[in-house]
N, C-alpha and C positions, 0 to 999 in steps of 0.2 A: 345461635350466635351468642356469643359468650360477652357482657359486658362491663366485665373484672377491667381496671385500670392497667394490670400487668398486661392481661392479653389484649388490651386497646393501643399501649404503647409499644410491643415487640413487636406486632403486624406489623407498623410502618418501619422499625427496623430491619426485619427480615427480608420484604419487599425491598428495600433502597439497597441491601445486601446481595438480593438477588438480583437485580438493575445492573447491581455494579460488576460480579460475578459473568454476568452475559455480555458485558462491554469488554470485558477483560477477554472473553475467551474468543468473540468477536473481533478484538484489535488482533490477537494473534492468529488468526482465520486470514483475514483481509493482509494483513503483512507478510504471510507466507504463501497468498497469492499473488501478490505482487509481485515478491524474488519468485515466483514458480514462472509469470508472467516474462519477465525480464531474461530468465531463460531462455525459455522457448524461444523469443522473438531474437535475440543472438542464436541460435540454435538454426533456426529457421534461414538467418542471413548467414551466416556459415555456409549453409548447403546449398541457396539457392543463387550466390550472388557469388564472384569471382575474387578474388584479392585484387586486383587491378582496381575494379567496379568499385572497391570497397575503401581503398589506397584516395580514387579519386573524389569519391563523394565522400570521405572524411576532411581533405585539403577544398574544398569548395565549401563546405560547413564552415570551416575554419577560418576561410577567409570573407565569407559573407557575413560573420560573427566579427570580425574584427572591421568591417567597412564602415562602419558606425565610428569605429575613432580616428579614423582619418583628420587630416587638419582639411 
């Protein structure tokens, strides 16, 4: 172990570099599993559920979402 002040001080830069580096490639991992996620699950209700089925649990959402402002 080397305990030169250059290389006492670039260790902690490299390391917060690297942190940062893995957060970065990490946020873009986890976000394009998300839209991969939100796919599938449209994907999935496409094939599995009717347009009728789909027609009327959109207007029952819709209207359960708006009962709250009722007077």
């Amino acid at each position: 172990m080397s305990f030169n002040a250059k290389d006492m001080t670039q260790g902690g830069q490299i390391a917060s570099m690297r942190i940062r580096m893995f957060s970065q490639i990490a946020n873009i991992m986890l976000y394009c599993l998300f839209i991969f996620f939100w796919i599938l699950v449209g994907l999935v209700l496409w094939v599995k559920i009717s347009w009728q089925t789909f027609v009327n649990g959109c207007i029952y959402w819709w209207c359960t979402t708006l009962e709250g402002m009722r007077d």
